[in-house]
C-alpha positions as CSV (number, residue, x, y, z in Angstrom):
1,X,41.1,79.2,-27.2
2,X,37.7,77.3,-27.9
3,X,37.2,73.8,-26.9
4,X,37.2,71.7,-29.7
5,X,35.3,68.7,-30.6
6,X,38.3,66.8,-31.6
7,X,40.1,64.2,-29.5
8,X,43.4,63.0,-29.2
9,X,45.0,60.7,-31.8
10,X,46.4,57.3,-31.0
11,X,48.8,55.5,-33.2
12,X,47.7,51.6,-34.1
13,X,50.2,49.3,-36.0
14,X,47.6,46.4,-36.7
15,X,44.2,45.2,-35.1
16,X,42.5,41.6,-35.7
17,X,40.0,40.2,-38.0
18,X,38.5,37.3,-39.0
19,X,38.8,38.2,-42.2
20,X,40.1,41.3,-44.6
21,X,38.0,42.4,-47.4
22,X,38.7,43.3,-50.7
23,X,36.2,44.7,-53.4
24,X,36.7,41.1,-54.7
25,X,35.7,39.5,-51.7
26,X,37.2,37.8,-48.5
27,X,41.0,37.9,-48.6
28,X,43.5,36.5,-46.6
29,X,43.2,35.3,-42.7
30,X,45.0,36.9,-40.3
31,X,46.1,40.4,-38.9
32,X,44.9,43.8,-41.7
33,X,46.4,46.8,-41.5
34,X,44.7,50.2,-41.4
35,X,45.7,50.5,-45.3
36,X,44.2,47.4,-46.2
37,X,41.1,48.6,-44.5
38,X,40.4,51.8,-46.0
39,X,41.1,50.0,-49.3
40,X,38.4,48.0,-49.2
41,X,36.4,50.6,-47.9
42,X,37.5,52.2,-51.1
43,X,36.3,50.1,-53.2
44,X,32.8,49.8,-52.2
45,X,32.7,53.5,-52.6
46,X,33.9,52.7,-55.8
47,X,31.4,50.7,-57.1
48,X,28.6,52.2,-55.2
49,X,29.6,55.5,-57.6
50,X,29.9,53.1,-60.6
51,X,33.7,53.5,-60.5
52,X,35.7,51.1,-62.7
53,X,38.2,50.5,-60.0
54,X,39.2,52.0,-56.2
55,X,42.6,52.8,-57.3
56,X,41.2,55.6,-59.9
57,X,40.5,57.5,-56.0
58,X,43.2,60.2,-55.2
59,X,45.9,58.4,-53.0
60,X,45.8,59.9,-49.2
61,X,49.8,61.3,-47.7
62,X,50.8,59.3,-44.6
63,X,50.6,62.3,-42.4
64,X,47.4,65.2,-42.7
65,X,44.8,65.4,-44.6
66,X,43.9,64.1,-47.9
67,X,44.4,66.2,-50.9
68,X,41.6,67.1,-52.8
69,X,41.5,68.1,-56.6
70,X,38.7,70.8,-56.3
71,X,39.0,72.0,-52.4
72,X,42.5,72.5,-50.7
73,X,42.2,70.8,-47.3
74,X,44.0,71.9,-44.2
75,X,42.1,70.0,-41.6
76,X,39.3,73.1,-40.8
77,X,41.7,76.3,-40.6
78,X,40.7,78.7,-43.2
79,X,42.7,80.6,-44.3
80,X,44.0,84.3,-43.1
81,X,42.2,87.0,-44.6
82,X,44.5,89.6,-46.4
83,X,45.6,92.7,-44.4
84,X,43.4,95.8,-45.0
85,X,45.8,98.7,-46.5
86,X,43.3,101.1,-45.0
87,X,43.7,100.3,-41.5
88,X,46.0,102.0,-39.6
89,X,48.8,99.9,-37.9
90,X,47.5,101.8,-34.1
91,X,44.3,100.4,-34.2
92,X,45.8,96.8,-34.7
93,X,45.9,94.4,-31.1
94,X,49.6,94.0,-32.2
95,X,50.1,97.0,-32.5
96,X,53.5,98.1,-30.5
97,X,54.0,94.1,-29.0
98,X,57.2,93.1,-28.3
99,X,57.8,89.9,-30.7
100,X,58.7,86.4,-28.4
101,X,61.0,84.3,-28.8
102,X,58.7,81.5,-29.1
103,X,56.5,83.0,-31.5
104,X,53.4,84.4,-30.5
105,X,53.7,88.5,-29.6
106,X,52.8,89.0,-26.3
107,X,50.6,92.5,-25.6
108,X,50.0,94.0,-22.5
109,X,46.4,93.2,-20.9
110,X,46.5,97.5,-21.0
111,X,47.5,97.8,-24.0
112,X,44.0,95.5,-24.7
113,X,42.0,96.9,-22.8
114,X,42.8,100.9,-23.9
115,X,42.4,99.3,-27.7
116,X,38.9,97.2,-27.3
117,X,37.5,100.5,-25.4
118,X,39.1,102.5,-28.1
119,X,36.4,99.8,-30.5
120,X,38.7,97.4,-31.6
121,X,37.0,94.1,-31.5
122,X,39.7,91.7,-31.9
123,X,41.8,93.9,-29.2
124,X,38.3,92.9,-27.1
125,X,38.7,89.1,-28.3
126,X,42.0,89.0,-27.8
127,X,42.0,90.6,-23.9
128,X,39.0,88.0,-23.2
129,X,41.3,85.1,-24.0
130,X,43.8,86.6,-21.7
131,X,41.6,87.2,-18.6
132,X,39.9,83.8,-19.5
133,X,43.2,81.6,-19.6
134,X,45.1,83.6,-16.8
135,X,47.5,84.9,-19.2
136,X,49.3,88.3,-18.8
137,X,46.5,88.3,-16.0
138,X,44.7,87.0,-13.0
139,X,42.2,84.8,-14.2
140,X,39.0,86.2,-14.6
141,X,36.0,84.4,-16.4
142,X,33.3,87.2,-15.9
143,X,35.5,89.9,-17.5
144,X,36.5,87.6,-20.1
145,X,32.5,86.8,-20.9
146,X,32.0,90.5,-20.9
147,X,34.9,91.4,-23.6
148,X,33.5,88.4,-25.7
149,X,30.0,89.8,-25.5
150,X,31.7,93.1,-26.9
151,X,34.0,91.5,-29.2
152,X,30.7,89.6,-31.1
153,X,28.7,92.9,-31.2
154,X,31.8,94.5,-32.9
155,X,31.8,91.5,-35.9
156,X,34.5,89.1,-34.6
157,X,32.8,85.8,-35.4
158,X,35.3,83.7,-33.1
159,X,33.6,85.4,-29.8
160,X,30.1,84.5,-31.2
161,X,31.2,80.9,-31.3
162,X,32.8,81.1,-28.0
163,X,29.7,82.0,-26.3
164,X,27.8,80.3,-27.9
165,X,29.6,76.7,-26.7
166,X,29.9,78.5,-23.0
167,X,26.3,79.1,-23.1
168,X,25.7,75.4,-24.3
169,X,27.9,74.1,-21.8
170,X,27.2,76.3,-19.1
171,X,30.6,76.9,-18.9
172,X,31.3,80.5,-16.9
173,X,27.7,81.3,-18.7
174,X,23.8,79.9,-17.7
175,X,23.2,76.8,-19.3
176,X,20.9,78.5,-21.9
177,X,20.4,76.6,-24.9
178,X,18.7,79.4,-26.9
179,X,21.2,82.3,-26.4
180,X,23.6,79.4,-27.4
181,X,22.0,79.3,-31.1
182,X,21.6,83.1,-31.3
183,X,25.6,83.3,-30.8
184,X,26.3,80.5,-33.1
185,X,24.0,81.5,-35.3
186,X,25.9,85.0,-35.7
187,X,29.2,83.4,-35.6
188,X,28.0,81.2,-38.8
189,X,26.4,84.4,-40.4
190,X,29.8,86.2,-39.9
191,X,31.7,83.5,-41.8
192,X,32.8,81.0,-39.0
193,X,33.1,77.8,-40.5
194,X,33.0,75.6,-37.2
195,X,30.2,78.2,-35.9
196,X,28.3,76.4,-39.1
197,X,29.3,73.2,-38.4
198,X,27.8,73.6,-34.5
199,X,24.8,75.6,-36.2
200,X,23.6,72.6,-38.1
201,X,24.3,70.1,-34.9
202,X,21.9,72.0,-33.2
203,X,19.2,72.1,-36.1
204,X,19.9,68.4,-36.5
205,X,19.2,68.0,-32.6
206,X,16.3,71.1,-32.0
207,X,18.7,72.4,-29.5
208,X,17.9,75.9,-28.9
209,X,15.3,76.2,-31.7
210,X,12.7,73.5,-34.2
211,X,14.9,70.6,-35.3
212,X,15.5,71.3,-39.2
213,X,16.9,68.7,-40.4
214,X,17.0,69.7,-44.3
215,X,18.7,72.8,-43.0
216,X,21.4,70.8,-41.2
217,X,22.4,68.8,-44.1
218,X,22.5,71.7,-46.2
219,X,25.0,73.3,-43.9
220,X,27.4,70.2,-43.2
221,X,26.9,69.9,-47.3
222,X,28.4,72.9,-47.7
223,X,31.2,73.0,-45.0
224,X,32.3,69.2,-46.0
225,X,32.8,70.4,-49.5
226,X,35.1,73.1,-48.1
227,X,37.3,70.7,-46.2
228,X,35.5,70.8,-42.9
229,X,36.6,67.0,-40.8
230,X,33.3,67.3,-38.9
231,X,30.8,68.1,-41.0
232,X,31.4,65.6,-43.0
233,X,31.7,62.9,-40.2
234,X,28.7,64.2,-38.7
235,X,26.1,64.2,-42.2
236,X,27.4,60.9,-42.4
237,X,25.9,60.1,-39.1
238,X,23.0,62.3,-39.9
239,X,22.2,60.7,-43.2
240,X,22.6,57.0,-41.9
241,X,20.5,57.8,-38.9
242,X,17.6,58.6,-41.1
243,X,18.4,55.8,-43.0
244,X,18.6,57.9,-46.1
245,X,21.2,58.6,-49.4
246,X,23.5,55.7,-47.9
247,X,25.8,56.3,-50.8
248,X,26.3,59.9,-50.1
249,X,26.4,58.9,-46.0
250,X,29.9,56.4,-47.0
251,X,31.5,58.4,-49.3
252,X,31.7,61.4,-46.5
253,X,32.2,58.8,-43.5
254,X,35.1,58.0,-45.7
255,X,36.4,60.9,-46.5
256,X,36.1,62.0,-42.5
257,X,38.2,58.9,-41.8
258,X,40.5,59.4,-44.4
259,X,40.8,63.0,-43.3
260,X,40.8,62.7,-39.3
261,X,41.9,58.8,-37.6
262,X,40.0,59.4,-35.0
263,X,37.7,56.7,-32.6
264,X,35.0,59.1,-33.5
265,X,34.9,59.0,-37.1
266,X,36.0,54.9,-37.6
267,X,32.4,54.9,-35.2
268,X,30.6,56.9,-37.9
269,X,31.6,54.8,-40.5
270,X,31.1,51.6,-39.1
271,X,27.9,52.9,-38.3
272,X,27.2,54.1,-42.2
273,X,28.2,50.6,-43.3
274,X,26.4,48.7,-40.7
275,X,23.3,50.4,-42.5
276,X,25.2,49.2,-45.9
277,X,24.8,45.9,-44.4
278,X,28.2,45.5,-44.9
279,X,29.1,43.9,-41.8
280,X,32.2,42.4,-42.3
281,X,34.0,46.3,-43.0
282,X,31.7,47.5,-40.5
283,X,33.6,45.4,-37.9
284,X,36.7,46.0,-38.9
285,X,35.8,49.9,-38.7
286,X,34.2,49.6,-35.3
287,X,37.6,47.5,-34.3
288,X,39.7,49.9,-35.0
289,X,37.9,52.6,-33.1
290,X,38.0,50.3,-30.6
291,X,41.7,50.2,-30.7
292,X,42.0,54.3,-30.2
293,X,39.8,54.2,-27.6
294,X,39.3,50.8,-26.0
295,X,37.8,52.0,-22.7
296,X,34.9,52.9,-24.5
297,X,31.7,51.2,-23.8
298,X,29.6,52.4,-26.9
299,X,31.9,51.4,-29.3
300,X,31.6,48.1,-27.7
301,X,28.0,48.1,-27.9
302,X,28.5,49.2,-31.4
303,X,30.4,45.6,-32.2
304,X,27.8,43.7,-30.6
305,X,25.0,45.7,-32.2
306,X,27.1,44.5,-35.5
307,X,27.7,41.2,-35.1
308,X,24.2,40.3,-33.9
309,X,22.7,41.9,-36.9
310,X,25.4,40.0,-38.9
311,X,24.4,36.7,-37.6
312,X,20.6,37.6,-38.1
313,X,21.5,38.4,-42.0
314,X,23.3,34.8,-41.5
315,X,20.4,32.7,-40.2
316,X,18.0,34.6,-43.0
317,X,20.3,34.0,-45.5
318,X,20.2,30.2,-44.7
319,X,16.3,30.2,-43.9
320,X,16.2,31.1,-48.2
321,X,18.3,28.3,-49.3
């Protein structure tokens, strides 16, 4: 399996502020909840779109991910393609796999290896994940590289996109930031959506080729719209680091954070609303990343980068009156 840029979630009752806003202003003293949070966050969406109210936004299930009136949402998984009638059932990796009794059919490594030479490239994907995790064989990263390698040039996108994070890693591959690219690059072209999400990272970052970053927003544009967690966290990030369509930048931090609880994308959005200069839901966001993940110490820095701004916007403030 690929690594993946997600991290573990960690469930938070309450956290502390000074205050809890609303879209009518400072509420009530005391402990918030999570709720109450994205609420108010909410409703500055809402009037940043010229909404009449926040409750007129689509109401978000307790458990996975939001549901969306245009684009079904199932946290990044597309879904299966239809079986091809034309394909013989002998050329399939499944093909004569005894089923297990905890799901998954288990195939011989042989059986494999006879159908990836036979030119079966998701037999070849499928026997590089064995070799690579041990499994139904001795582990054995090199052969598991080399299937993968064979597994892309025969069209299956998922070994593009696995090669291309071991070659940005330098995990069991050079550390080679280029060939990284090339394979994400063909794992996007093939129809990968997380190839395209890591695709526009590295044009947002120039890693592996000239930093584009109209091209990177263009493909976490696309990829958010079709339900994709990360690319929308991460054009939020993009968009408030250049300081530019702030609107745009919260309504995707939102939906992220909506989508994914995560310490990563409550960091996002406090960021996005620290360029609102809306420092009061900024550190409530930044708190509750905090809260996932308290050994952090950017997320700390993040607060203090908050509050010191806040009390600058203070001391102005005053310096008018």
């Amino acid at each position: 399996d690929l690594p993946d840029p997600t991290h573990t979630e960690h469930n938070v009752a309450l956290y502390d502020l000074k205050k809890a806003t609303t879209e009518k202003g400072a509420d009530a003293e005391g402990g918030c909840s999570e709720g109450a949070l994205m609420a108010s966050i909410r409703g500055a969406v809402a009037k940043l779109a010229g909404a009449a109210a926040a409750q007129s936004r689509p109401t978000v299930p307790a458990t996975g991910a939001p549901q969306s009136p245009v684009v079904p949402r199932r946290q990044g998984v597309a879904p299966p393609p239809p079986p091809d009638a034309d394909s013989p059932d002998a050329d399939s990796p499944d093909a004569g796999a005894a089923p297990s009794p905890r799901g998954p059919k288990i195939i011989s490594i042989a059986t494999l290896e006879r159908l990836c030479s036979g030119g079966n490239g998701k037999a070849c994907a499928k026997a590089a994940a064995y070799y690579y995790l041990g499994r139904g064989a001795p582990k054995n990263v090199p052969r598991a590289m080399h299937l993968n390698q064979l597994a892309c040039k025969k069209g299956v996108a998922m070994a593009c996109l696995f090669l291309g994070r071991a070659h940005k890693a330098g995990l069991g591959l050079p550390k080679d930031p280029r060939r990284a690219f090339a394979y994400t690059a063909r794992a996007c072209k093939l129809g990968h959506g997380d190839g395209c999400v890591d695709l526009a990272a590295m044009y947002a970052a120039g890693e592996g080729t000239a930093k584009r970053p109209t091209k990177a927003k263009a493909l976490y544009r696309l990829h958010c719209a079709r339900g994709k967690v990360w690319a929308c966290n991460n054009l939020a990030m993009l968009l408030a680091q250049r300081n530019e369509h702030l609107d745009e930048a919260l309504r995707v931090a939102v939906k992220a954070a909506e989508a994914k609880r995560s310490f990563m994308t409550f960091d996002t959005l406090a960021f996005v609303l620290l360029r609102r200069k809306a420092y009061e839901q900024a550190e409530a966001a930044i708190l509750k990343a905090i809260a996932m993940a308290p050994k952090r110490g950017d997320l700390r820095r993040r607060l203090a980068t908050i509050r010191a701004e806040a009390r600058r916007a203070e001391q102005l403030q005053a310096l008018r009156r």
